[in-house]
N, CA, C and O atoms as a GROMACS GRO file, in nm:
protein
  488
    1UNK      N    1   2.580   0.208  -1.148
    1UNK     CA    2   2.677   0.166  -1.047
    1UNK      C    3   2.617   0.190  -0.909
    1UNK      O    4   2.565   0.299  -0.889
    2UNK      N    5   2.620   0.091  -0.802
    2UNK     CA    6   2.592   0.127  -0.697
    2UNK      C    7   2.630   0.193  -0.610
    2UNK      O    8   2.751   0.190  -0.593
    3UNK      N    9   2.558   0.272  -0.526
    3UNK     CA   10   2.635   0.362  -0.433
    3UNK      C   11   2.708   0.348  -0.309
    3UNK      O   12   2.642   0.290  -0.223
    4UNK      N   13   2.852   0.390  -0.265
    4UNK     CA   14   2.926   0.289  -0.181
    4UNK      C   15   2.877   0.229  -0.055
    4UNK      O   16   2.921   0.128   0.000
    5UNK      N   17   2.769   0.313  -0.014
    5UNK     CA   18   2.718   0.263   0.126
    5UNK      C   19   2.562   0.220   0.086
    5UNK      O   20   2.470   0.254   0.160
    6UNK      N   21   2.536   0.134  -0.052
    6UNK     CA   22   2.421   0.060  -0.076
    6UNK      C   23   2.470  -0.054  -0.064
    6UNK      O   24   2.578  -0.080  -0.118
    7UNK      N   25   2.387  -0.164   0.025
    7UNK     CA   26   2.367  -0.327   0.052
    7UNK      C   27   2.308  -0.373  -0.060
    7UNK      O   28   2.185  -0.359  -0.062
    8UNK      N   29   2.381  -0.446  -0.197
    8UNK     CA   30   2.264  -0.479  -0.265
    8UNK      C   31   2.221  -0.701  -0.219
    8UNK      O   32   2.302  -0.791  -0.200
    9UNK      N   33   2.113  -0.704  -0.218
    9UNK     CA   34   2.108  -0.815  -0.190
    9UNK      C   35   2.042  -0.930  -0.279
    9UNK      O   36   2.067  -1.050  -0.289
   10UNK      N   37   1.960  -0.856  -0.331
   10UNK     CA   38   1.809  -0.941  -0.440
   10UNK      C   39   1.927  -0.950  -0.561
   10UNK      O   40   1.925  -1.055  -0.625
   11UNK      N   41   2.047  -0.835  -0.604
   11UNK     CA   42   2.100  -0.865  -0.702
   11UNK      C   43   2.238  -0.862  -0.680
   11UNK      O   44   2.308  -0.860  -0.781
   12UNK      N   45   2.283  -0.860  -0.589
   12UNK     CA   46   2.432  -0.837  -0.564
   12UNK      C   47   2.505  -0.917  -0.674
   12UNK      O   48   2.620  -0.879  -0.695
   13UNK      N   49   2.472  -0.993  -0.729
   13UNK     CA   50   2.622  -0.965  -0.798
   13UNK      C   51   2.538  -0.980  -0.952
   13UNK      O   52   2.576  -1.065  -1.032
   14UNK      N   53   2.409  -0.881  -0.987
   14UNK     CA   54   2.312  -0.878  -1.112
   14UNK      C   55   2.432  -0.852  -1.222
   14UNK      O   56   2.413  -0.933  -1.313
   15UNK      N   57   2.565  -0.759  -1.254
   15UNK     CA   58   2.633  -0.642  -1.333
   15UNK      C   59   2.647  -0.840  -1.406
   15UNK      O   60   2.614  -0.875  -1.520
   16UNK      N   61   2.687  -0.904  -1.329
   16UNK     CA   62   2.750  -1.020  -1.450
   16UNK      C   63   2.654  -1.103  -1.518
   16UNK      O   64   2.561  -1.160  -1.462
   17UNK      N   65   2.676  -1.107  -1.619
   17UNK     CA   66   2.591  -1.172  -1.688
   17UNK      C   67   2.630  -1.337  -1.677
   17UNK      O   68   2.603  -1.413  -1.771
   18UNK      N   69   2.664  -1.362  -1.611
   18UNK     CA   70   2.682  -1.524  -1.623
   18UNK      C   71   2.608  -1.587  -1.523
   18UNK      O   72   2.607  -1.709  -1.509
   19UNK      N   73   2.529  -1.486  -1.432
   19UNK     CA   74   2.429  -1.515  -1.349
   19UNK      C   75   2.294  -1.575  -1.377
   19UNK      O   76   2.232  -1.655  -1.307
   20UNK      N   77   2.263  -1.526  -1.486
   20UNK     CA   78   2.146  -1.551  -1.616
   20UNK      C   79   2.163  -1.698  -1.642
   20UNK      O   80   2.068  -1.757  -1.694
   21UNK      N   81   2.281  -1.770  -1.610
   21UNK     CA   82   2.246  -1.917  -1.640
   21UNK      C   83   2.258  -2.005  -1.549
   21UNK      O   84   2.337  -1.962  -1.465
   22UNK      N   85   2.208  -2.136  -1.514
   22UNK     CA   86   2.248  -2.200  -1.413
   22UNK      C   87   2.375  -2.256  -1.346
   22UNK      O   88   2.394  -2.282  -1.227
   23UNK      N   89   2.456  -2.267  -1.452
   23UNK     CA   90   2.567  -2.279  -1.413
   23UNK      C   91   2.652  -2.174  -1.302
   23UNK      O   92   2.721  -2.194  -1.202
   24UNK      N   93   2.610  -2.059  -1.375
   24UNK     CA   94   2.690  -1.930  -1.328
   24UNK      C   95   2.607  -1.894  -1.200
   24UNK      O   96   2.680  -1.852  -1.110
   25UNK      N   97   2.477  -1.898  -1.170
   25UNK     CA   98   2.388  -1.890  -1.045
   25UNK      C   99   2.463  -1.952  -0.927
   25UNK      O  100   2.500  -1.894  -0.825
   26UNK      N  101   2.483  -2.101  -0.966
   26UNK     CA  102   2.544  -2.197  -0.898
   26UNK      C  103   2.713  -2.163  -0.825
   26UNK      O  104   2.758  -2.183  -0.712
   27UNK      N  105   2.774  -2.102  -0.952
   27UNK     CA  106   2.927  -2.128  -0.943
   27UNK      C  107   2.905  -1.934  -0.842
   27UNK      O  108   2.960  -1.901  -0.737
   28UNK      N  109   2.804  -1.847  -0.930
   28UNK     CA  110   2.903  -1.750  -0.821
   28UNK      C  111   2.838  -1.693  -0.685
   28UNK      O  112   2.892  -1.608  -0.614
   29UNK      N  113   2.669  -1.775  -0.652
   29UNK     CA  114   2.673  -1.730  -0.572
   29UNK      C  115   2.579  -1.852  -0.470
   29UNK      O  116   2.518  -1.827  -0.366
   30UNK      N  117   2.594  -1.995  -0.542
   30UNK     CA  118   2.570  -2.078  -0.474
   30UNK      C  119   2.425  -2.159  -0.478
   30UNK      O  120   2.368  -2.250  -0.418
   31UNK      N  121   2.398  -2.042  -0.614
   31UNK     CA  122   2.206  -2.098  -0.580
   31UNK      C  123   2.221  -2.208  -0.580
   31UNK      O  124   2.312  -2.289  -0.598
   32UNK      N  125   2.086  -2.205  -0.549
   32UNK     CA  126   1.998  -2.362  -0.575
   32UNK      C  127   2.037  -2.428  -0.422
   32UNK      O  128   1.952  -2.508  -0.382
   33UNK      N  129   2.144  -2.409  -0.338
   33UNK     CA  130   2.179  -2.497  -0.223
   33UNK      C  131   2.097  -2.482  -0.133
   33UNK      O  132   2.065  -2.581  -0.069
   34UNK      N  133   2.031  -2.342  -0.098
   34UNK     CA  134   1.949  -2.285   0.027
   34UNK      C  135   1.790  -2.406  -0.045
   34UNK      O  136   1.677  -2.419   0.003
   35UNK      N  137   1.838  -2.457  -0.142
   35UNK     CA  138   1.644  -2.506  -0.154
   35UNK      C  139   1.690  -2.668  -0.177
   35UNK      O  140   1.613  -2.752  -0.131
   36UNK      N  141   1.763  -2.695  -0.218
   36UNK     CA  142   1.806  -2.811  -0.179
   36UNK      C  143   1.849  -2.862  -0.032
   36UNK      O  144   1.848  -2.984  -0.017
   37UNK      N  145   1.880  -2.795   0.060
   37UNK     CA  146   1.922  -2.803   0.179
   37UNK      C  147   1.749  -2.816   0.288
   37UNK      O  148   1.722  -2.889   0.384
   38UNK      N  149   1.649  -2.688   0.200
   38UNK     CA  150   1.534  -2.712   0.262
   38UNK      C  151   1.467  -2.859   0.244
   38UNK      O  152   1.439  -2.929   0.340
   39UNK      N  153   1.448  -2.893   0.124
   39UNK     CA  154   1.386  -3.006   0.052
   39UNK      C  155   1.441  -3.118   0.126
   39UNK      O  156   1.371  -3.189   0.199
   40UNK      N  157   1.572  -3.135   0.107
   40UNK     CA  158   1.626  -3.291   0.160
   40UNK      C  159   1.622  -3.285   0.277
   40UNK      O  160   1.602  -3.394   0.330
   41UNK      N  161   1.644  -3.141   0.392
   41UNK     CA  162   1.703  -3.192   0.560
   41UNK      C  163   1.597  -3.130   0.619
   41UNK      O  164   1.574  -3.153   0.737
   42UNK      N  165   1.500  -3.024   0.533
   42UNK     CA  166   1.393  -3.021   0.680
   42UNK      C  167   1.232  -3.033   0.657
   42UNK      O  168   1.173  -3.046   0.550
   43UNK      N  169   1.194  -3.027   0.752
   43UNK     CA  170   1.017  -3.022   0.759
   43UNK      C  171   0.948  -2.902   0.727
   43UNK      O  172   0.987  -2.801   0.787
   44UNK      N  173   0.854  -2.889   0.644
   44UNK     CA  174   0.794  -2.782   0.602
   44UNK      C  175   0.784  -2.631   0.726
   44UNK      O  176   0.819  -2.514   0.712
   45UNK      N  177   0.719  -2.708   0.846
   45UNK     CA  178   0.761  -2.647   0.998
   45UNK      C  179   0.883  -2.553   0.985
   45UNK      O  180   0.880  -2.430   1.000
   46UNK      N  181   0.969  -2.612   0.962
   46UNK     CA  182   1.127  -2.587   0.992
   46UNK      C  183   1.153  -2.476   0.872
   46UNK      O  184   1.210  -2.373   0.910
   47UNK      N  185   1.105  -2.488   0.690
   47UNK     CA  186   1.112  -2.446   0.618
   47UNK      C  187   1.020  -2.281   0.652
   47UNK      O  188   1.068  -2.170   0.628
   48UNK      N  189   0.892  -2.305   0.708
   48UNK     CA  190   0.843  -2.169   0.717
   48UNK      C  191   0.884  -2.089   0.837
   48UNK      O  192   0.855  -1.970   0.839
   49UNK      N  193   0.972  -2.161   0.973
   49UNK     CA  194   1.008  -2.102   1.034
   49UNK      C  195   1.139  -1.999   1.037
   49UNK      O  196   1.160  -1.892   1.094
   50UNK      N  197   1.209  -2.077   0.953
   50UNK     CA  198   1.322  -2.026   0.844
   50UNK      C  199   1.339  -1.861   0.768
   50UNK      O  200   1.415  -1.766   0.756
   51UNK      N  201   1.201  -1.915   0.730
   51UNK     CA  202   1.122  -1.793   0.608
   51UNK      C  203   1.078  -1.679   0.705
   51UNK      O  204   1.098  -1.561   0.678
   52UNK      N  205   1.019  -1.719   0.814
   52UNK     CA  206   0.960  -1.611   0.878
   52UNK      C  207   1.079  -1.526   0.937
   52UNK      O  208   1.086  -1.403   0.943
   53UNK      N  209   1.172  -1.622   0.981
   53UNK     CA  210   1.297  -1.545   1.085
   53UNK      C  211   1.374  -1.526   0.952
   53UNK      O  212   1.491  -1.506   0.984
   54UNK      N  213   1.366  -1.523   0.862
   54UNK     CA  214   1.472  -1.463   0.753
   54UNK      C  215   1.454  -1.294   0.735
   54UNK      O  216   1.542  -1.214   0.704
   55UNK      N  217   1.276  -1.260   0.771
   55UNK     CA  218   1.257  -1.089   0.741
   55UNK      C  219   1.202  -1.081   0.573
   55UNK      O  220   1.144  -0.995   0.507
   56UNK      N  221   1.243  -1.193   0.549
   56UNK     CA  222   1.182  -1.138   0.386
   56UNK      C  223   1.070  -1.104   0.358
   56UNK      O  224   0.976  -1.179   0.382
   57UNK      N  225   1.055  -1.009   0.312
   57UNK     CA  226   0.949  -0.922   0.231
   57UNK      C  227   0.915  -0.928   0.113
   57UNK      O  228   1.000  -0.944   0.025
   58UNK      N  229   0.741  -0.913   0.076
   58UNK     CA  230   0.709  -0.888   0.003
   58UNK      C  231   0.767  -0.753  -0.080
   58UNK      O  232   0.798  -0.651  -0.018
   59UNK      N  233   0.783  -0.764  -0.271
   59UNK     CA  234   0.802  -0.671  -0.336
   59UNK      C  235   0.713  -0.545  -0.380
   59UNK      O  236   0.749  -0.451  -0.451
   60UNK      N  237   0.576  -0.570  -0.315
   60UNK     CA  238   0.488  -0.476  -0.314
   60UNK      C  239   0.500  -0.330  -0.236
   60UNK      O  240   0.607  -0.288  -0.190
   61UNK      N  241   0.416  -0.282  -0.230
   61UNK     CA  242   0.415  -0.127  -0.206
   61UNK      C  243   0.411  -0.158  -0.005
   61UNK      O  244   0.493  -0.100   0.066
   62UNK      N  245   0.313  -0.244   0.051
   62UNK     CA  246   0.324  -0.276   0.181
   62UNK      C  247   0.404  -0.379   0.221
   62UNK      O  248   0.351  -0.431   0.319
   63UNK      N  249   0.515  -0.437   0.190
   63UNK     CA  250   0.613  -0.494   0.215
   63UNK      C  251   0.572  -0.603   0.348
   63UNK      O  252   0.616  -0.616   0.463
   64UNK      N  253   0.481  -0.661   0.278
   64UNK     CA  254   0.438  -0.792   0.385
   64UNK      C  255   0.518  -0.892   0.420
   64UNK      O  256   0.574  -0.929   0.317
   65UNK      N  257   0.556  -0.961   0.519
   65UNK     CA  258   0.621  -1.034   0.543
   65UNK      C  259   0.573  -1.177   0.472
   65UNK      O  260   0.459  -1.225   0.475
   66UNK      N  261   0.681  -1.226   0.413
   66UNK     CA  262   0.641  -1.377   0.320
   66UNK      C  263   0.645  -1.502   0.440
   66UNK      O  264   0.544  -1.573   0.438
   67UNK      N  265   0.723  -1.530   0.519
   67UNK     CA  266   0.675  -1.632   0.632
   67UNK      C  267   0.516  -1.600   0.699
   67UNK      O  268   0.428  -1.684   0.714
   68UNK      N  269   0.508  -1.464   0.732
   68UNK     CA  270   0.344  -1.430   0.759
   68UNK      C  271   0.246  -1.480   0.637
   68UNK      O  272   0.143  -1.534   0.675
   69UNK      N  273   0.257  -1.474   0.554
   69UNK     CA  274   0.175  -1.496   0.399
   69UNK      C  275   0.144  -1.652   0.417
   69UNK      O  276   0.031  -1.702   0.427
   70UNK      N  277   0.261  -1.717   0.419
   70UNK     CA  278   0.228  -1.847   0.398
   70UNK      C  279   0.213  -1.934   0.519
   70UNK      O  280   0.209  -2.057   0.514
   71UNK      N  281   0.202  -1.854   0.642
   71UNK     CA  282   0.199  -1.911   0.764
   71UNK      C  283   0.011  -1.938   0.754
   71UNK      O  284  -0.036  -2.046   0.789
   72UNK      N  285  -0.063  -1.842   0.712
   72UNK     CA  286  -0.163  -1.829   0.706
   72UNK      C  287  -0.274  -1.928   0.593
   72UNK      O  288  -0.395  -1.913   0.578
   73UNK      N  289  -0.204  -2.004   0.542
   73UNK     CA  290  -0.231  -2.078   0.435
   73UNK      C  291  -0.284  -2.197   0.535
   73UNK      O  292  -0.202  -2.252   0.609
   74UNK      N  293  -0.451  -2.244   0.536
   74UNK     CA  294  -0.478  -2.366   0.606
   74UNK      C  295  -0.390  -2.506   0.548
   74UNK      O  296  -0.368  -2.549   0.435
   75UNK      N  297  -0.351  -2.556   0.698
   75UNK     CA  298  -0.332  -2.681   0.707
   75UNK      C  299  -0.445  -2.816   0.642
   75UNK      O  300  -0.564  -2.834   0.668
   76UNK      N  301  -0.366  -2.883   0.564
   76UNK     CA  302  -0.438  -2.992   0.538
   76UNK      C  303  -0.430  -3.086   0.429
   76UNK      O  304  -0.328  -3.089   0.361
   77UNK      N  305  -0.516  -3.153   0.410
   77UNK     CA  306  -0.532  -3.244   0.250
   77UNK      C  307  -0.538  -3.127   0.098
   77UNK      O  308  -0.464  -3.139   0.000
   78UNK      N  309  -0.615  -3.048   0.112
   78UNK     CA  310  -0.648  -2.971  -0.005
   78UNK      C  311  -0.521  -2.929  -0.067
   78UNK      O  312  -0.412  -2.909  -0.014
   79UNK      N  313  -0.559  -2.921  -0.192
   79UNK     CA  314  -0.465  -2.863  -0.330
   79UNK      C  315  -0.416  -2.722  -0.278
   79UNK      O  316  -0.505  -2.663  -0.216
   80UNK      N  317  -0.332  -2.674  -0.285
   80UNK     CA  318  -0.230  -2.550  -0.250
   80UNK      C  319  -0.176  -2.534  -0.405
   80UNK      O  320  -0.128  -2.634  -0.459
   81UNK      N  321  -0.182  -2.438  -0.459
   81UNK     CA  322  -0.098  -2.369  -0.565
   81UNK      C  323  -0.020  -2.206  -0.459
   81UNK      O  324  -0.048  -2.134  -0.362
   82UNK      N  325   0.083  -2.225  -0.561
   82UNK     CA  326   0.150  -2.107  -0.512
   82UNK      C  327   0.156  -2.010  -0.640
   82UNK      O  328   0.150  -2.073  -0.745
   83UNK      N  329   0.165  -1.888  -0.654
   83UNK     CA  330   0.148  -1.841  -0.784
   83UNK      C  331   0.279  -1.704  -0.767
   83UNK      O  332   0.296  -1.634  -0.667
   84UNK      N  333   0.341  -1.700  -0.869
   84UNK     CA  334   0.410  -1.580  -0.892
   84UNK      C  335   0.358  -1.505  -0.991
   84UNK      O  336   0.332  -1.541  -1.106
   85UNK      N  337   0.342  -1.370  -0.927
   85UNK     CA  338   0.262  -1.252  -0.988
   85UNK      C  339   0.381  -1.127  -1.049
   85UNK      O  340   0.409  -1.027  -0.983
   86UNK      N  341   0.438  -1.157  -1.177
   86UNK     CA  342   0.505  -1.076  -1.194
   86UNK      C  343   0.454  -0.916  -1.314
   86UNK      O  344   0.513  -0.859  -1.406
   87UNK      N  345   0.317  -0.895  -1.247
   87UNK     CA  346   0.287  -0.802  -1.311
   87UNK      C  347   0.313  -0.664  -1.261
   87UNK      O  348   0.274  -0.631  -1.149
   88UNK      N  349   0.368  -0.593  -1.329
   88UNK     CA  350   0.415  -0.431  -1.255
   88UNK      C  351   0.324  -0.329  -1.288
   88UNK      O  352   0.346  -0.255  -1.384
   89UNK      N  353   0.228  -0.319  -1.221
   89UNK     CA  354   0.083  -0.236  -1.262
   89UNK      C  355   0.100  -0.082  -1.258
   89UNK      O  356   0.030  -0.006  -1.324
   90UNK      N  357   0.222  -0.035  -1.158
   90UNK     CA  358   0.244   0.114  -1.154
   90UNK      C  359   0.310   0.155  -1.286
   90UNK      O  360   0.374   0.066  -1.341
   91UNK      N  361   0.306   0.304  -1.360
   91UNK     CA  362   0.396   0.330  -1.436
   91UNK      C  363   0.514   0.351  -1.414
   91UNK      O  364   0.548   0.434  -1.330
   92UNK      N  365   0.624   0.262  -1.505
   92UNK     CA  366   0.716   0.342  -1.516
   92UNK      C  367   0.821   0.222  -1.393
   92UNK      O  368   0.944   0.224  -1.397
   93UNK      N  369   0.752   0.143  -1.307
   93UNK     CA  370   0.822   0.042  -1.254
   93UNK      C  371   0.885  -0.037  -1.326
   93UNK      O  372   0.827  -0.072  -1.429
   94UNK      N  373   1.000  -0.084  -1.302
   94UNK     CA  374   1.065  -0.191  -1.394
   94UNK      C  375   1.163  -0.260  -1.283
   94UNK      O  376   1.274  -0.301  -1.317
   95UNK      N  377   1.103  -0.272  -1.109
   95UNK     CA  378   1.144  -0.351  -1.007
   95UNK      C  379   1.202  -0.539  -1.025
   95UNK      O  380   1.296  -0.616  -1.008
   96UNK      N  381   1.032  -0.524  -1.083
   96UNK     CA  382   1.054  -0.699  -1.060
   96UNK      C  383   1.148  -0.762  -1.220
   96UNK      O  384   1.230  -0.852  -1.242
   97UNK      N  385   1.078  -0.656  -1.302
   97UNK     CA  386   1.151  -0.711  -1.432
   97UNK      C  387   1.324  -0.693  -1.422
   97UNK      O  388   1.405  -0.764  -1.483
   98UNK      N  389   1.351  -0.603  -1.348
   98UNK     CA  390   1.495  -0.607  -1.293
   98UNK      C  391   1.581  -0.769  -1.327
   98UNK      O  392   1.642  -0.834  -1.412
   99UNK      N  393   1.512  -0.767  -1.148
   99UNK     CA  394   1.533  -0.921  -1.084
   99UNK      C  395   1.502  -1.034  -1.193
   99UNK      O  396   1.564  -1.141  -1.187
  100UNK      N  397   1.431  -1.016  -1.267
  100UNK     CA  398   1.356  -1.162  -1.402
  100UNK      C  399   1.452  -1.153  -1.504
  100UNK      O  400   1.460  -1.260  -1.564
  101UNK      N  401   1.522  -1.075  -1.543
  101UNK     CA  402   1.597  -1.030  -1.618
  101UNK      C  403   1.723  -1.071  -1.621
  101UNK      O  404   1.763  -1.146  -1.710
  102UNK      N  405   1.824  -1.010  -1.491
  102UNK     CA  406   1.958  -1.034  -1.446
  102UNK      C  407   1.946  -1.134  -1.347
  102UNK      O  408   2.053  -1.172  -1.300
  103UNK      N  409   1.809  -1.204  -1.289
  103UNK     CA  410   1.888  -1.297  -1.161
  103UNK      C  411   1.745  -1.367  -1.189
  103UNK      O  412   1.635  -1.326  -1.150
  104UNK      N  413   1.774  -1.488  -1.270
  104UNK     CA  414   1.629  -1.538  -1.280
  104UNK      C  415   1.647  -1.660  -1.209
  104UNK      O  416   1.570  -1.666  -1.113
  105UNK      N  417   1.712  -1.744  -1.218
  105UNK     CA  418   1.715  -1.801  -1.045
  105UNK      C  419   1.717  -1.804  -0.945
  105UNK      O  420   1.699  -1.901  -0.871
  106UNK      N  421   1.741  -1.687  -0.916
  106UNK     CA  422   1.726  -1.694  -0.776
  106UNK      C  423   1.540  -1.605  -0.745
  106UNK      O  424   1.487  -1.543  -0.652
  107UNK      N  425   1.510  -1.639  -0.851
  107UNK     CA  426   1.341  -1.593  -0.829
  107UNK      C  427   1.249  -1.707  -0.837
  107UNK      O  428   1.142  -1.720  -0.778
  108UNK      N  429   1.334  -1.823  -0.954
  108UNK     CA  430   1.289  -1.967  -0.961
  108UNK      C  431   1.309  -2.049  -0.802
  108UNK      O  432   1.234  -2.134  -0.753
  109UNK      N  433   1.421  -1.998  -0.750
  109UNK     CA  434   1.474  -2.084  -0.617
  109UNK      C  435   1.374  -2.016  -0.528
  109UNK      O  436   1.296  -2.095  -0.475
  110UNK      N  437   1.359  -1.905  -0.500
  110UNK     CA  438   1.252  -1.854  -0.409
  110UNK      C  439   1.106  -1.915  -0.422
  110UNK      O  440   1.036  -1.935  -0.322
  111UNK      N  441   1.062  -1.943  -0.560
  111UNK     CA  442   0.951  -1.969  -0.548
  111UNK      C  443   0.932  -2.054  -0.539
  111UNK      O  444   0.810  -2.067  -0.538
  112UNK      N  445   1.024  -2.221  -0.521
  112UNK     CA  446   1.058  -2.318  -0.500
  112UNK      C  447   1.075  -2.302  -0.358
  112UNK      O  448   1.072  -2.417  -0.315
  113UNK      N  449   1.086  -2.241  -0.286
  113UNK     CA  450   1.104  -2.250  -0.090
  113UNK      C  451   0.975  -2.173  -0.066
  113UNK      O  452   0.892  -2.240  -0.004
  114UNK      N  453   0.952  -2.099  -0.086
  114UNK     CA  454   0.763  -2.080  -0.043
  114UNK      C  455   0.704  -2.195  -0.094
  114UNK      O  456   0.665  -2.280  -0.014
  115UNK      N  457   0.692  -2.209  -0.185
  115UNK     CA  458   0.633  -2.363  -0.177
  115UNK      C  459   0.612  -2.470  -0.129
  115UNK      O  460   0.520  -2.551  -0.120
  116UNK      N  461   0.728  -2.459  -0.094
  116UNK     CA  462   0.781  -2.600   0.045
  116UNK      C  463   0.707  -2.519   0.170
  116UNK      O  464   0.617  -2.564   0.240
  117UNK      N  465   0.776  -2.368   0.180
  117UNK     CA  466   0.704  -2.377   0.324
  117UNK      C  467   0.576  -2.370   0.315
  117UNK      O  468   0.529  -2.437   0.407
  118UNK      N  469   0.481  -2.317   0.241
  118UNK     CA  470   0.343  -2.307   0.240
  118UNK      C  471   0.269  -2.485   0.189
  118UNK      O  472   0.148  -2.502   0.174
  119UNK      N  473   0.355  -2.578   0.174
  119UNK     CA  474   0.318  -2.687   0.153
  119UNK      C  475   0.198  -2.699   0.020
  119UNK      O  476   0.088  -2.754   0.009
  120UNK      N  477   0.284  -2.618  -0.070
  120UNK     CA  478   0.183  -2.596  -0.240
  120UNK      C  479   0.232  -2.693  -0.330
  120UNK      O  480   0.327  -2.659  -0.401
  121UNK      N  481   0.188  -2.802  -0.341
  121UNK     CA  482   0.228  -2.933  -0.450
  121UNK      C  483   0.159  -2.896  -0.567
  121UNK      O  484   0.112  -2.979  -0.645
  122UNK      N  485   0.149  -2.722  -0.587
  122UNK     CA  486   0.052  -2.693  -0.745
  122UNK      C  487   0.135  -2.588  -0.756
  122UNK      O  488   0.127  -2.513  -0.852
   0.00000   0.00000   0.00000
């Protein structure tokens, strides 16, 4: 149970299990709209500027900023892959498998908007 003066955000509403499907992603906390809204109404520009002024962080130990990450990705023709690394190398972590677990869309929808903003068609 969370503690009364914890913000949860990556899982706020993880306890229900109806989150685990798309339907229930959709119905209780709206996914999928923040990447549909990027895709159809803005410019990749607009998408990483988004990302950068959002604060989001990397889940690693130095908590890098993800608009910085993919700001840094050269412009151009070349192939872009984006890759999700869900390996937990410390002992005894069970962070990311958390999130993969109880809120797996909204890890699919994230990695679907870095994409866009880092302009990765791989």
């Amino acid at each position: 149970m969370p503690h009364a003066l914890e913000t949860r955000v990556l899982l706020e509403a993880a306890e229900d299990p109806r989150l685990r499907t798309l339907a229930g992603y959709r119905e209780l906390v709206g996914g999928y709209a923040t990447l549909e809204r990027a895709y159809r109404e803005m410019e990749q520009d607009e998408v990483l500027k988004e990302l950068e002024d959002s604060g989001l962080r990397g889940r690693g130990g130095a908590g890098f900023s993800m608009g910085k990450k993919a700001s840094f990705l050269p412009r151009g023709e070349m192939a872009k892959y984006l890759c999700c690394n869900a390996d937990e190398s410390e002992p005894g972590a069970f962070k990311d498998r958390e999130l993969m677990q109880r809120n797996p869309h909204q890890l699919i929808e994230g990695i679907a908007i870095a994409a866009l903003a880092a302009d990765a068609g791989h």
